[in-house]
Each structure stands twice: as structure tokens, then as C-alpha cells.
C-alpha positions in Angstrom: 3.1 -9.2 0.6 2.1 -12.6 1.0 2.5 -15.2 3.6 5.3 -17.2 1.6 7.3 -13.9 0.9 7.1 -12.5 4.8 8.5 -15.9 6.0 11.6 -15.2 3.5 12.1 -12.1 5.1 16.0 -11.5 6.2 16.9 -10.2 9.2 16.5 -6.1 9.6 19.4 -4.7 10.9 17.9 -2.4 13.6 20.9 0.5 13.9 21.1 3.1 16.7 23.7 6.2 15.3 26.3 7.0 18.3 24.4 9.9 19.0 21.2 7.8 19.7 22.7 5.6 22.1 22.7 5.6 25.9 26.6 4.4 26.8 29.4 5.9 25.5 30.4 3.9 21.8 32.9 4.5 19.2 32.2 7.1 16.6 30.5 4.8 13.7 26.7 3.8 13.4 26.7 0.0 15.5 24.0 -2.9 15.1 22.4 -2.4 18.3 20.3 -5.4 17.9 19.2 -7.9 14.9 16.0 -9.8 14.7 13.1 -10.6 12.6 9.9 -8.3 12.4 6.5 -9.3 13.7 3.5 -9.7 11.3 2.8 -6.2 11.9 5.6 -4.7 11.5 6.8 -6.6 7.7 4.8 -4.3 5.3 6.6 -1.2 7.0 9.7 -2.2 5.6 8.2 -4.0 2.5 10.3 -1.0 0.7 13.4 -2.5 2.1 13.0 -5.5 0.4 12.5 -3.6 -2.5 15.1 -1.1 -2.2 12.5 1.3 -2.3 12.8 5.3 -0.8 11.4 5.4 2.5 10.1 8.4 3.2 12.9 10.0 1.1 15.8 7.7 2.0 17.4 4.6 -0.2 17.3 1.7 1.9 19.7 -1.3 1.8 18.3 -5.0 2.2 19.9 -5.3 5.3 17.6 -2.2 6.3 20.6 0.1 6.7 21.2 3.9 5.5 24.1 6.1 5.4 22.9 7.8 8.2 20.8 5.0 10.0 17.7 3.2 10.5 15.8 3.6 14.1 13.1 1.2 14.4 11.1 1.1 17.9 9.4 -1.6 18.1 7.8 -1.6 21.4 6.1 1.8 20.9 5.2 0.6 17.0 7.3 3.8 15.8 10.0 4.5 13.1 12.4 7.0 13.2 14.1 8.1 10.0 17.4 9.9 10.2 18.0 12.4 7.3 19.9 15.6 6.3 17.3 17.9 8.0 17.3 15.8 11.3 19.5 18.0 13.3 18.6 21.4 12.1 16.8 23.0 15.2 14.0 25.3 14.6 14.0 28.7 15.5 11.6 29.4 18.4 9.7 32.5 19.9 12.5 35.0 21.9 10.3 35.9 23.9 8.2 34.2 27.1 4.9 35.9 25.8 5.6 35.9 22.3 3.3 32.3 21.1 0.5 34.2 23.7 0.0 37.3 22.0 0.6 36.3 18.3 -2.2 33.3 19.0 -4.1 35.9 20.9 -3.3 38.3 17.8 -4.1 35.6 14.7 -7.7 34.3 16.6 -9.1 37.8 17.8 -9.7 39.4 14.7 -13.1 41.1 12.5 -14.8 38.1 13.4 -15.2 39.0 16.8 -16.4 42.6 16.1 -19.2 41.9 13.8 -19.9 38.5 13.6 -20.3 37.4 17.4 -22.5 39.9 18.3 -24.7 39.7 15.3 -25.1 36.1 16.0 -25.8 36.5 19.8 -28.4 39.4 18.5 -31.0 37.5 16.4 -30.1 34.2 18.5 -31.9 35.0 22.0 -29.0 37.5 22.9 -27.9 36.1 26.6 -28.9 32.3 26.0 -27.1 32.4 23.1 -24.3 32.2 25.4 -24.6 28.8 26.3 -24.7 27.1 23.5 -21.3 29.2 22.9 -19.3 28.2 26.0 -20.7 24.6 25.5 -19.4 24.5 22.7 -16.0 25.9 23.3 -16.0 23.4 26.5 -16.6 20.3 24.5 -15.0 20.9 21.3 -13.2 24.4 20.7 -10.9 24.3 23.8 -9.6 20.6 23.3 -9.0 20.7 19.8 -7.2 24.3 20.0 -5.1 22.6 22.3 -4.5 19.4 20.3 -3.5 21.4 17.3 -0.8 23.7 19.0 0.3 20.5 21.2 1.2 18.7 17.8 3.0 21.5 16.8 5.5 22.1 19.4 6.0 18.3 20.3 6.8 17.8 16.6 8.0 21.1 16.0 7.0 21.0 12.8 4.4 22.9 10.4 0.8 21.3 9.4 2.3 19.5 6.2 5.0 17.9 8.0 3.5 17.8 11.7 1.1 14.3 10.5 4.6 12.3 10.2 3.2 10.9 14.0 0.4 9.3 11.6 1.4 8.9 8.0 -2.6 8.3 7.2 -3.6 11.5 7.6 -1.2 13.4 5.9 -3.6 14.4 4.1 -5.5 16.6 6.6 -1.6 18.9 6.2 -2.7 19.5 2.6 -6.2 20.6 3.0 -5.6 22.6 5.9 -3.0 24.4 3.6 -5.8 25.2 0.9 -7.6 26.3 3.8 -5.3 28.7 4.6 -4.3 29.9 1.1 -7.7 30.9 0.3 -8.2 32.5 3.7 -5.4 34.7 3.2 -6.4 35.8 -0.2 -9.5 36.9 1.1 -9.4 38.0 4.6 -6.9 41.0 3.9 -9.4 42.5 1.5 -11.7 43.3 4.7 -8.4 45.4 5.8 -8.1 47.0 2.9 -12.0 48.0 3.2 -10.6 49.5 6.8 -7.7 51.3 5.8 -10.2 53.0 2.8 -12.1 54.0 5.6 -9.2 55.2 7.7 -7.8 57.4 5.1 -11.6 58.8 4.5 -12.0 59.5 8.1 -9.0 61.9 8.1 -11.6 65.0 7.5 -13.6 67.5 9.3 -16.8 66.3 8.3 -17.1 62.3 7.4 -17.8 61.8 3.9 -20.9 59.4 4.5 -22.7 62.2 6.9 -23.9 64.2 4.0 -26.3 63.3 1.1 -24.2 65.9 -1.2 -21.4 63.8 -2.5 -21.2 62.9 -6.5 -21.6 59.8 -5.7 -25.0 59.9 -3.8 -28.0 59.6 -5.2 -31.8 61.6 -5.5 -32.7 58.6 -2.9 -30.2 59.4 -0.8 -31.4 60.2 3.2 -29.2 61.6 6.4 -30.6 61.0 9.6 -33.7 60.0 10.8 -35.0 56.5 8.6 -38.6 57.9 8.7 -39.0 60.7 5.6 -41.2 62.1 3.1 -41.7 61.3 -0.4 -39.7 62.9 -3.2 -40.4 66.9 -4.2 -41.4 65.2 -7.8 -44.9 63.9 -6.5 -47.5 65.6 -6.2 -48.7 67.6 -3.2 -51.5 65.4 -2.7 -49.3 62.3 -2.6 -47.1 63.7 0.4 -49.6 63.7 2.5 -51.6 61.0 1.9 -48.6 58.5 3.2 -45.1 58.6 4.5 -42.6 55.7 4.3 -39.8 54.2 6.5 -37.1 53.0 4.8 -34.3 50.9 6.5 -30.8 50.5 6.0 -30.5 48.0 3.3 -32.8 50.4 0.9 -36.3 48.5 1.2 -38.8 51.1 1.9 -42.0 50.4 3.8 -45.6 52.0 3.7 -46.8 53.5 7.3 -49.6 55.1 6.6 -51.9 54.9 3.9 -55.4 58.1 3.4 -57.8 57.0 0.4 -56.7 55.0 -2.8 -53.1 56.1 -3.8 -51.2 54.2 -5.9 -47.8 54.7 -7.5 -44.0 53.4 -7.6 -42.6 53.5 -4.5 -38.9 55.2 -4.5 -36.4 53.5 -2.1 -34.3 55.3 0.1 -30.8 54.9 1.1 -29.1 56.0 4.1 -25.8 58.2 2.6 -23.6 55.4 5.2 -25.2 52.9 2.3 -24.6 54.7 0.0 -20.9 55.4 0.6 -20.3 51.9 1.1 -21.5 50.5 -2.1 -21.0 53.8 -4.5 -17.7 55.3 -2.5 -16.3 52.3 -1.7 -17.6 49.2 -3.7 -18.8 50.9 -6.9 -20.9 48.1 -6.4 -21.7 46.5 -10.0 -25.5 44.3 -10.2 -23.7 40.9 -9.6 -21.1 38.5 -9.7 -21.5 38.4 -13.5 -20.6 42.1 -14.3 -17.5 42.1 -13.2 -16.1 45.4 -14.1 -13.2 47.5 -13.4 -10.4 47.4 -10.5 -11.4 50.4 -7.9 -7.9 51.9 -8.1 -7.7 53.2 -4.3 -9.0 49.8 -3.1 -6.2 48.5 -5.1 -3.6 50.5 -3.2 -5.1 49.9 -0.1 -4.8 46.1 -0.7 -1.2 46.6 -2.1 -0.5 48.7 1.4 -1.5 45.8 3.6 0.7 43.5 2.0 3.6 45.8 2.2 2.8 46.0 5.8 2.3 41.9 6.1 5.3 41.1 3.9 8.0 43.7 6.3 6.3 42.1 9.8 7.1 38.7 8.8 10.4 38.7 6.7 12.5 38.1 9.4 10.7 35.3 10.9 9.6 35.0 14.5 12.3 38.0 15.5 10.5 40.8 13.6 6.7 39.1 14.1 7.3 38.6 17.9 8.2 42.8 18.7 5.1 43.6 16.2 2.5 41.2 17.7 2.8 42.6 21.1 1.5 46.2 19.8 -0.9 44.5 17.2 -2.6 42.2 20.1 -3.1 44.8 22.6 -3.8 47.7 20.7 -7.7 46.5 20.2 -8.3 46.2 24.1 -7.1 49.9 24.6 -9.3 50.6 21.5 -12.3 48.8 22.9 -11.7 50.2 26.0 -12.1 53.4 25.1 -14.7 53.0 22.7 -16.9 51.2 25.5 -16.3 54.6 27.4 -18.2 56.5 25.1 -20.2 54.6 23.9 -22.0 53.8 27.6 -22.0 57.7 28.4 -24.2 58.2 25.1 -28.1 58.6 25.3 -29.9 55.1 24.8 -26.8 53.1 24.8 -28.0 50.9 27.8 -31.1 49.9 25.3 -28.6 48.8 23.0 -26.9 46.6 25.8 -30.1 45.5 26.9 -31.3 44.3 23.6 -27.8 42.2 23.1 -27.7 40.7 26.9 -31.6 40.1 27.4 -31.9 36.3 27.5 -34.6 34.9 25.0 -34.5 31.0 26.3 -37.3 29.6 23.9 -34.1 29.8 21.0 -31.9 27.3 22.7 -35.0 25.3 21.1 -33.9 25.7 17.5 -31.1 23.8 16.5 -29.8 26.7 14.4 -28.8 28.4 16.9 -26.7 25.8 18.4 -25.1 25.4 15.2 -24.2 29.0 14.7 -22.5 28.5 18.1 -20.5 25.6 17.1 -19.5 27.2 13.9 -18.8 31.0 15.3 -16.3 28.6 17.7 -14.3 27.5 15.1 -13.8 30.9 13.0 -13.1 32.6 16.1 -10.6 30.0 17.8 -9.1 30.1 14.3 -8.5 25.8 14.1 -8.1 23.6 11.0 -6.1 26.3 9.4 -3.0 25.3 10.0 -1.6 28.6 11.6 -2.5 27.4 15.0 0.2 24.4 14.4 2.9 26.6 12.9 2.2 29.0 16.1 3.1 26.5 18.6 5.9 25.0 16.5 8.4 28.2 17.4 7.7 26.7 21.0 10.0 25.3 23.2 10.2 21.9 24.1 9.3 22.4 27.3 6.7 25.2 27.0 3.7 24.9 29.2 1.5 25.3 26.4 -1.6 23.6 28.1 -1.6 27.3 30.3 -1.3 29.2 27.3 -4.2 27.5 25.6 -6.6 27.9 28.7 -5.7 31.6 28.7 -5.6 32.2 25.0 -9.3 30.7 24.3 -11.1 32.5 27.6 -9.7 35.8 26.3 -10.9 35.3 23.0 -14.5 34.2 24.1 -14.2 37.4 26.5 -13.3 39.5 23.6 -16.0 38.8 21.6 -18.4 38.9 24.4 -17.3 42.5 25.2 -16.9 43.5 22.0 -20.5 42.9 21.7 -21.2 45.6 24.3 -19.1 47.8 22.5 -21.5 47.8 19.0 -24.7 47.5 20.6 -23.8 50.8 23.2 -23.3 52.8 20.0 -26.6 50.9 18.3 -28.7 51.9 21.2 -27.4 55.2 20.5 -28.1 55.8 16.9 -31.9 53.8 17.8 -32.7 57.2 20.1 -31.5 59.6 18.0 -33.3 58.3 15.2 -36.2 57.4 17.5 -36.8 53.8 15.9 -36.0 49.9 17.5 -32.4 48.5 18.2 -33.6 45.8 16.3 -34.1 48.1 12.9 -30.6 48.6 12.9 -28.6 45.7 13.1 -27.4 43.8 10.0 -25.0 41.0 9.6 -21.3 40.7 8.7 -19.6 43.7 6.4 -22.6 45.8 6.7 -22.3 46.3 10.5 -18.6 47.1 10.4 -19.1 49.5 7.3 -22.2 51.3 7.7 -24.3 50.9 10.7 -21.6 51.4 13.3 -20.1 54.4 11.0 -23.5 56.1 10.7 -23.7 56.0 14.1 -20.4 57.6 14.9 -21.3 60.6 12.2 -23.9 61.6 14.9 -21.2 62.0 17.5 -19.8 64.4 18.7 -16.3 64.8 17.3 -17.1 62.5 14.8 -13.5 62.2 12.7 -11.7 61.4 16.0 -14.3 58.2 17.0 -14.0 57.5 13.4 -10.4 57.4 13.4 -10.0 55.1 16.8 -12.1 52.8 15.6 -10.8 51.7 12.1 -7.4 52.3 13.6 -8.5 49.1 15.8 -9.8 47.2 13.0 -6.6 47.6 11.4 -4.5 46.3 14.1 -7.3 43.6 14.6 -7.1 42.5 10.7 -3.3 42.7 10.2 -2.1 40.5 12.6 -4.4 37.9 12.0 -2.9 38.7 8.0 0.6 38.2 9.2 0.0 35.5 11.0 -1.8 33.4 8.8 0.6 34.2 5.8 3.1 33.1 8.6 1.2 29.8 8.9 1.8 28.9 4.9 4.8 29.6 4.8 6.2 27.8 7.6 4.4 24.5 6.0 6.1 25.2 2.7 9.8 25.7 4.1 9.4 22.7 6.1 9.0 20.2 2.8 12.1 22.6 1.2 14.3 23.2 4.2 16.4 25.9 1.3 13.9 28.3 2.1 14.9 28.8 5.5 18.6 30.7 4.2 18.1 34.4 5.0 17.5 35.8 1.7 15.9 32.8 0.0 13.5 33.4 2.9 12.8 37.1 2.1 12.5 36.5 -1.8 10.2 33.5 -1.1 8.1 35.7 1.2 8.0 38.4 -1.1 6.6 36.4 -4.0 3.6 34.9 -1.9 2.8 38.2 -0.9 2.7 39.5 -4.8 0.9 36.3 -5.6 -2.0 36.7 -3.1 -2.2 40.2 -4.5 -2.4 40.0 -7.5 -5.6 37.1 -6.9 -7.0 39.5 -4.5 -7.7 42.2 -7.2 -10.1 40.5 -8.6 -11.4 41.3 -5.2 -11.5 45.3 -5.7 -13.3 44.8 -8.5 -17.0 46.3 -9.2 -18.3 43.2 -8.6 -15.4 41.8 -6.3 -17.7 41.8 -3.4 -19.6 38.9 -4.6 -16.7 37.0 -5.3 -15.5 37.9 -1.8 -18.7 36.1 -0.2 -18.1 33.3 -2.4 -15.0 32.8 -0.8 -16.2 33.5 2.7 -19.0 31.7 2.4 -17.2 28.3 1.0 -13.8 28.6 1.2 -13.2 28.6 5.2 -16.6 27.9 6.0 -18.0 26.1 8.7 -18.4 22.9 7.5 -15.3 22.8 6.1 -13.5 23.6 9.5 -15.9 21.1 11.3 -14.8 18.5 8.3 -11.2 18.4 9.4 -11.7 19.1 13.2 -13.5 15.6 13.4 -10.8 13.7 11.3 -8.1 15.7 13.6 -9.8 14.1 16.7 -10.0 10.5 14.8 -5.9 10.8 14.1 -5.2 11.5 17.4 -7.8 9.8 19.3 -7.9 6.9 17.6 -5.1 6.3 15.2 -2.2 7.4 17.3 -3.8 6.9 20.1 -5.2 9.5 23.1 -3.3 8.5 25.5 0.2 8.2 23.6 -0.3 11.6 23.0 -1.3 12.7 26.8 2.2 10.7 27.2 4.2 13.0 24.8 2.5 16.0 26.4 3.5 14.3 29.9 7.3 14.8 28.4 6.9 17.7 27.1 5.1 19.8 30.1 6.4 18.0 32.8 2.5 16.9 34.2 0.0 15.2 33.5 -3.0 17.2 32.1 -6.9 16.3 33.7 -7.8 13.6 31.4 -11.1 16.2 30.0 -9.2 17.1 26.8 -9.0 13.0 26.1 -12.0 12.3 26.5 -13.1 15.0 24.1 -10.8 14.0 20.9 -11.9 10.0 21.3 -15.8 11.0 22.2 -17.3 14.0 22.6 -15.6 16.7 19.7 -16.4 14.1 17.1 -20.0 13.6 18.0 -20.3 17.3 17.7 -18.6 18.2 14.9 -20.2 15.2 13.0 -23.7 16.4 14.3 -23.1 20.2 12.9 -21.5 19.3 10.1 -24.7 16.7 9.2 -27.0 19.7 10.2 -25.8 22.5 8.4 -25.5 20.6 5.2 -29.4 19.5 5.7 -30.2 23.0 6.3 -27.8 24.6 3.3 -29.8 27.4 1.5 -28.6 29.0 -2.0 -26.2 32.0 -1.1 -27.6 35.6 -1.0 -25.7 38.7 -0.3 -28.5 40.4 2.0 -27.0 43.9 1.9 -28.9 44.3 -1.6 -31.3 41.2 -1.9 -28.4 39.3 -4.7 -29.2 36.1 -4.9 -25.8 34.1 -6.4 -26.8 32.3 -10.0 -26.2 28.4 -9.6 -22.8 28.4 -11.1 -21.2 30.2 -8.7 -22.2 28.3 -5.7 -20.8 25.6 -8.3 -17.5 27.2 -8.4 -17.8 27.7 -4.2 -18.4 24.3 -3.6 -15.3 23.6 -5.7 -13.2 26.0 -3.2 -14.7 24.0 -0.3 -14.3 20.2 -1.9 -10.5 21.5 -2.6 -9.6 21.4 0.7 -12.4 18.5 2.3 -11.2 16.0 -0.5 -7.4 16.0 1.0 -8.5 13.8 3.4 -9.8 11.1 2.0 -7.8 11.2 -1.3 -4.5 11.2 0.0 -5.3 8.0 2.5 -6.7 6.1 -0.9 -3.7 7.2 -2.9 -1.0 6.0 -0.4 -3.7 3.1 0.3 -2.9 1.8 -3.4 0.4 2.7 -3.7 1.3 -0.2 -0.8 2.1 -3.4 -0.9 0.9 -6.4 0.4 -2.7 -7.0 2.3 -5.1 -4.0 3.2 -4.6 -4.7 6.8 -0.8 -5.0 6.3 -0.5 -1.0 4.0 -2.7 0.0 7.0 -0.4 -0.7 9.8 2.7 0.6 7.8 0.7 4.3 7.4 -0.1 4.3 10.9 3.8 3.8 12.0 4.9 7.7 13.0 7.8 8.7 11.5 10.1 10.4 13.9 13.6 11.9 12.9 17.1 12.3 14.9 15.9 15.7 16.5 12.7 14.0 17.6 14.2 11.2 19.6 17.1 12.7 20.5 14.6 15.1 22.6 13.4 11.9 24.3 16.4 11.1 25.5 17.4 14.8 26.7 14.4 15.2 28.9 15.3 15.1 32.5 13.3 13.5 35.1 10.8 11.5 32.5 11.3 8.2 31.4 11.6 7.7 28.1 9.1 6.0 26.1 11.4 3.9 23.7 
């Protein structure tokens, strides 16, 4: 707009609807005051001029609406009544309910296998301070700012980023986030209820070499063995081998010049998990058939997902308070046993010892700050729809302090859980903690499995533990399938209606299933580290936590925001989590973030040596770019779509865009002044 057309501008007829207003009024919408807009505040309302839609809403020249226009000047924010604005959201019944279904969404498989893994081959004890640094400086604020926004907005992630209209845009990647999480994160349960249902026998099918689908390599027991009966005599004893748990077999001891192919052995806990479970094909190119029983597994965890959430926060709330405890009383017993067996304080010993000479390699600070993210669960988007079933008035400052120390604690302990049962299986066998532990799936599905078969009472360990990963994996399911569909039904308000709900719910759940088959495939475990690996991957989650701290630190401002949380909480929070959004949480996300794509290496799936051909790290990065490209696409789009100077579109995307509900809150709130 230029400078002739802004000094034509009429005057914008600022309306307050009875409702709005402090005094008592007559029952039709009143001019509460006229007068002409500032510089700054003309290109908002260039669309008046133009009768374009606002935000969804026909606007008169004189700046008026059917239902109203609220402009606050002083505060630099619109408010935009509309059909929707008095519809109040349903909220959590319960006092507990956002604690454990947060506590239920971020505790998850994660924090079984991938914490103490990490902590394991990164200096075991010190790699705990790089962790709670971490979590201090960046993992603990932005938790916090992300459930903040959701209750004061009560709204989901798409709709939440009305307080800055810029960075809408971080709504729509953190949706693709989501969606691909929850296509791929349920197939790890359907891996544990296989398990579950396998366990339900005298003898555990991956304790005995004798199964049709081991094979002549196949080895029970002890990792050190003789050669094959098919060699000669004189080869037996002129070596033996070792062989470890991913198959690679190594040459001890070596009389005279032998030479001759060397024939890799496989534990049967291997071998169950890639023949038995897997029918693991040679690579992400041979894809093969669907495994019909992983099939039905994955079709029985979204049965379970779909009938927890269908009824919205009053069917979720009664599940999440048996799904979030039930791992702790798992745990506990688990840690039990596993500190009564023989060895198990090696194992303990091997995760706690403190190696300091890692805190010198910057890896391992970046495995913190990444491990932070997955396991606080932020820049998904659930954590917003969580604390959008909040009240008002919900202290959710205390809730966030608890939520994230129970969640580092879990994974800490969890980690003494594994390695009791690792030092175990290290005695029996008579070999090093440190020949057992491998990374991700592979713990989970065969060491910590193997080890149980050497129990005592081996179905019934069996059977507690998967039983835990189930309650582990399915509310963090739930939950994040929660966390989609709260974004969607807050663009299309129909979907709230009862059975619109359940119908809508029911065909996300059969949509996500029938993409997640390609995950039961032979070869759907590649494609399932393609999406773990790109998909919700750490920089992708470091991407959007830095632009999350720029939108509120920056563009709507730090301390607006500790004002808002001031109305909402009743106090005034210790000024830390400020400091962090506008200083400290970028810096380190930015510094990660630059690091790990310096230090990117082409993806291999270690449990057999497969390393991924070029085009399917193509295809991952695509997954990842989906989401990251929201950010800055979306600003350019609405960028060009302005009118008048650069400066002048700026300043109208930075306006928020507040509706009836949220300033009638405002003027509700007893004993704080409101900021109008």
C-alpha cells in the first residue's frame, strides 16, 4: 500500500460486541470508539479496504462484521469474532488426567532401549551431564512453552500459531511430524504384542536352535563354539571361533596354516527375530510379502488405539491412568530380579561407571541434546493438543517440572533395569558386558529376550516384560493419534459432533494401517528405519524447536507471553524459562542441528551390516524436508500474498489473532488486570 493510498484511508470502526464490553449496554454490537490506524497498523486491515476475507470473515469498509470487529491497539492484537468463538473446549475431568497422559505419551520405547544404549557407549555416568544440561537449558523450557500455548490458546498445533500468524507454518510441519510418527511408531507394538503372544508357552521359542525356522548356524548359549560337524577333525581343533550377536564370527585361536570359509553363527534370539519375526528379506529393494501375524498384530493395536480415544478425553483420561503406571510396577519388579541374579551388579557397573575423557567429543553431547527431544516428545504437536484439554487456570508450570524429572528418572532407571539382566547373561555366558549390548530394536528384541530364556521361569519374565512394553507403546499410540486429530477438528469444528467424531477417528486409524503394512513386510524393517531415521529425527525436531523459541521469544514477544502465563496461573514464573526461548534453546538447537548435519553418515541398519542404496536416503530426506519446509514456505507464501511494503505484510502477520472466547477469558479472570 502506498503512502498516497494509507493517507486516504477511512476511519475503522473499532466495534466491541455487548458481550465484550465492561458496563452494562443494550443488546446490539455499539461503536465503542472510531479513529484512524497508525502506520503500523494500516496493512492489517489492507483487506478491509478491499473487502477481502480476514481470516475467514467478509469485512465491510467501515471495518464492521455481522458479528464484530475487536481491534486492540495498544497490545498490537486483533481479535476476530466468528461462528466457532463461543464453543468451549472440552477439558481433562480429571485433576491428574494432562499428568499422566503427558507422562504416558513421553515415556515410551525410547526410554527402554535408546537411553541406555546411548549412556552405554557414551562414558556411561558422564553421559549424564551432557543429558540434564541439556534438558536444563533447552528440553525443560520448550516442553513448557509448547503445553503453555496450548492451554492459554486452547487450541491444537494448526490453530494454536493464531498469537503469531507468521509461523503458522510451524502447525503444519509439526502435523507431518506427527503423521509419520504415528504410522511408524505402532509397528514397534505390534513387534511386542508378536512377542507377547509367543511368550505364552512353556519353553520360549527363541531358547532352542530346533525351530523350522532356524538355521545349521544357529547356536544356544554360550557365544564361544566349535566349528561345524562338516569339517574335518583336524580343523576343529586347530581353531575355535566367537561369534557375537549380530552373526560376525571372529577367529581366537589359530595352530599351523588353516585356511577355509568361515561359517557365521547366530544366536537362535537372532534368529527368531529376523526369521520368526521379520522374515527378514536382503534389503529395502526386495520387498516381498506381508507377514500375516504381524499384520494382525498391527491391525490389534489400532483396534485398541481407535476404542481408547473415540470418546475423546472421557474414555482416554480412565485408560491413561492404568497405561502410565503400569510400566513403573513393571520396572519395579523387573529391577527385583534382575539385581538378585548372578553378575547383574557388573552390568550396573558397566552402565553407571563414569568415563569423563567423552564429555570431550562433541558426539556425545549431541546424542544428549537429541535423546532430549525424542524422549520429552516436543515439536510433535501432541504436547500442545495435551495441554489444550487444560483449564484455564491450570498450574501447568508444576505439572511440566514434575512431568520432565519423571521422564529423565525413568529412563535413567530404566537403564538399571537392562543392564542388571545384561550383566547377567555376560556371567552366564562368561564373556564382557560390552559384547552384549546393541542399539535400538535389537536390544528390546533379542538381547534382553535371550537373557530372560536363561531364567528361571522364563515364560513368566517374558510375559511381564512385553506386557510393559505394551502399555509403554500404546499410550504413547493413543496419544499421538490424539494429537492429529485434535489439529484437524480444530480447522473443521463438524468433526467434534459425536458420531462424525467416531467415523472420523475410525478412518485415520484404517488409513495409518493400511500405510503401516508396507511395514510387516519382508523387507518392512528397512523401510521402518527410513522413517525413524528421517521422519522424526533429530534434526528435524531441533529444526522446529529453534523457530518455536524465535516465535515466542522474539516475534510475540517473551515477556508477553510470561504475561499470559501471569493470567493464566495466577504468578509469575522465575524468569529462567525466558531467558532460554530468547537466548540460550536457540544457540543450542542451532549448534546441534549445524553439527549433526556436518557429521551425517549414509544410513546402515547395523543388526545385519545393510547399508541403505542412495535413493532411499533420497526418499528419507524427502520425509524430513516435508515437514522442515513448512516453516519457511508458508511465511514466503503469505509473504507474497500481502499487500503493500515488506515491512508493512510483516507487521500485519505478526498481529495475533484472538477470538470472542479468548478475550472474553481476559475479562473473566479475577484478581489480574487485564491486558487490553
Amino acid at each position: 500500500m502506498d503512502h498516497k493510498k494509507r493517507e486516504s484511508l477511512p476511519l475503522v470502526n473499532l466495534i466491541v460486541p455487548d458481550r465484550l464490553q465492561r458496563r452494562p449496554s443494550d443488546s446490539s454490537p455499539r461503536i465503542h470508539r472510531q479513529e484512524s490506524l497508525s502506520p503500523d497498523y494500516e496493512i492489517a486491515f489492507a483487506a478491509v479496504l478491499e473487502k477481502e476475507e480476514l481470516n475467514g470473515i467478509a469485512v465491510g469498509l467501515n471495518g464492521a462484521t455481522t458479528d464484530g470487529l475487536v481491534v486492540t491497539v495498544k497490545d498490537k492484537r486483533k481479535s476476530l469474532s466468528h461462528p466457532n468463538a463461543d464453543y468451549e473446549r472440552e477439558s481433562w475431568p480429571g485433576k491428574w488426567d494432562f499428568l499422566m497422559a503427558c507422562l504416558g505419551y513421553a515415556v515410551g520405547f525410547g526410554n527402554v532401549w535408546r537411553f541406555p544404549s546411548l549412556a552405554y557407549k557414551n562414558g556411561g555416568g558422564a553421559f549424564l551431564i551432557p543429558f540434564f544440561l541439556c534438558s536444563f537449558l533447552a528440553g525443560i523450557p520448550v516442553f513448557f512453552l509448547e503445553v503453555a500455548m496450548g492451554q492459554f490458546m486452547s487450541e491444537g498445533t494448526l490453530t494454536v500459531w493464531r498469537m503469531i500468524p507468521l509461523f503458522k507454518g510451524i502447525g503444519y510441519g509439526t502435523v507431518v511430524i506427527v503423521t509419520l510418527l504415528n504410522i511408524y511408531y505402532i509397528i514397534i507394538l505390534a513387534w511386542v504384542f508378536f512377542y507377547l503372544f509367543s511368550s505364552l508357552t512353556s519353553e520360549l521359542p527363541w531358547s532352542t536352535c530346533g525351530n523350522y525356522w532356524n538355521t545349521a548356524q544357529c547356536v544356544v548359549g554360550r557365544n564361544t563354539s566349535q566349528l561345524e560337524e562338516t569339517h574335518s577333525p583336524e580343523t576343529q581343533e586347530a581353531f575355535t571361533l566367537s561369534t557375537d550377536l549380530s552373526g560376525t564370527t571372529t577367529l581366537l585361536h589359530l595352530v599351523g596354516n588353516v585356511t577355509l570359509p568361515m561359517l557365521p553363527k547366530v544366536d537362535a534370539a537372532a534368529e527368531f527375530w529376523r526369521n520368526r519375526v521379520l522374515k527378514l528379506s536382503s534389503g529395502i529393494d526386495t520387498m516381498g510379502d506381508v507377514v500375516w501375524e504381524l499384520a494382525l498384530c498391527l491391525l490389534l493395536s489400532w483396534i485398541l488405539c481407535y476404542f481408547i480415544i473415540w470418546k475423546g478425553t472421557q474414555s482416554s483420561s480412565k485408560v491413561v491412568y492404568v497405561t502410565a503406571t503400569a510400566p513403573y510396577i513393571m520396572l519395579f519388579i523387573l529391577f527385583i530380579r534382575g539385581v538378585t541374579l548372578p553378575g547383574a551388579i557388573n552390568g550396573i557397573i558397566y552402565y553407571v561407571y563414569p568415563d569423563f575423557t567423552r564429555l570431550a567429543d562433541s558426539k556425545v553431547w549431541m546424542d544428549a541434546g537429541t535423546q532430549i527431544f525424542f524422549s520429552y516428545a516436543i515439536c510433535t504437536s501432541t504436547i500442545v493438543a495435551m495441554g489444550s484439554y487444560n483449564k484455564f487456570h491450570h498450574n501447568c508450570y508444576r505439572d511440566c517440572l514434575i512431568l520432565c524429572t519423571v521422564n529423565s528418572f525413568t529412563s535413567f532407571f530404566a537403564g538399571f533395569v537392562i543392564f542388571a539382566v545384561l550383566g547377567f547373561m555376560a556371567h552366564e555366558q562368561g564373556v564382557d558386558v560390552k559384547d552384549l549390548a546393541l542399539d535400538g530394536p535389537g536390544l528390546t528384541f533379542i538381547v534382553y529376550p535371550k537373557a530372560i530364556a536363561q531364567m528361571p521361569l522364563a515364560p513368566l519374565w517374558s510375559v511381564l516384560f512385553f506386557v510393559m512394553l505394551v502399555t509403554l507403546g500404546i499410550d504413547s499410540e493413543f496419544v499421538g493419534v490424539e494429537g492429529f486429530v485434535t489439529a484437524i477438528s480444530d480447522i473443521y469444528p463438524q468433526l467434534r459432533r459425536k458420531n462424525v467424531r467416531e467415523f472420523f477417528i475410525a478412518c485415520v486409524c484404517f488409513v495409518y494401517f493400511l500405510i503401516g503394512l508396507i511395514m510387516v513386510t519382508n523387507g518392512g524393517m528397512f523401510v521402518f528405519q527410513l522413517f525413524d531415521n528421517y521422519s522424526a529425527s533429530g534434526p528435524t525436531l531441533l529444526w522446529f524447536c529453534f523457530f518455536e523459541c524465535i516465535a515466542i521469544g522474539y516475534a510475540y514477544g517473551a515477556d508477553k507471553f510470561y504475561d499470559d502465563i501471569e493470567l493464566m496461573i495466577g504468578y509469575r514464573i522465575n524468569p529462567w524459562c525466558k531467558w532460554c526461548w530468547k537466548y540460550i534453546s536457540p544457540v543450542v538447537c542451532a549448534g546441534i542441528f549445524i553439527f549433526s548435519l556436518v557429521t551425517w553418515a549414509p544410513m546402515e541398519y547395523s543388526d545385519i551390516n545393510y547399508i541403505f542404496p542412495a535413493w532411499s536416503e533420497g526418499l528419507g530426506w524427502m520425509m524430513a524436508l516435508a515437514s522442515m519446509l513448512c516453516v519457511p514456505g508458508y511465511i514466503i507464501v503469505k509473504v507474497l500474498q500481502g499487500h503493500g511494503s515488506l515491512k508493512q505484510r510483516l507487521t500485519h502477520l505478526l498481529v495475533p489473532e484472538f477470538n470472542d472466547r479468548h478475550m472474553r477469558r481476559r475479562q473473566e479472570t479475577p484478581g489480574v488486570a487485564t491486558k487490553l
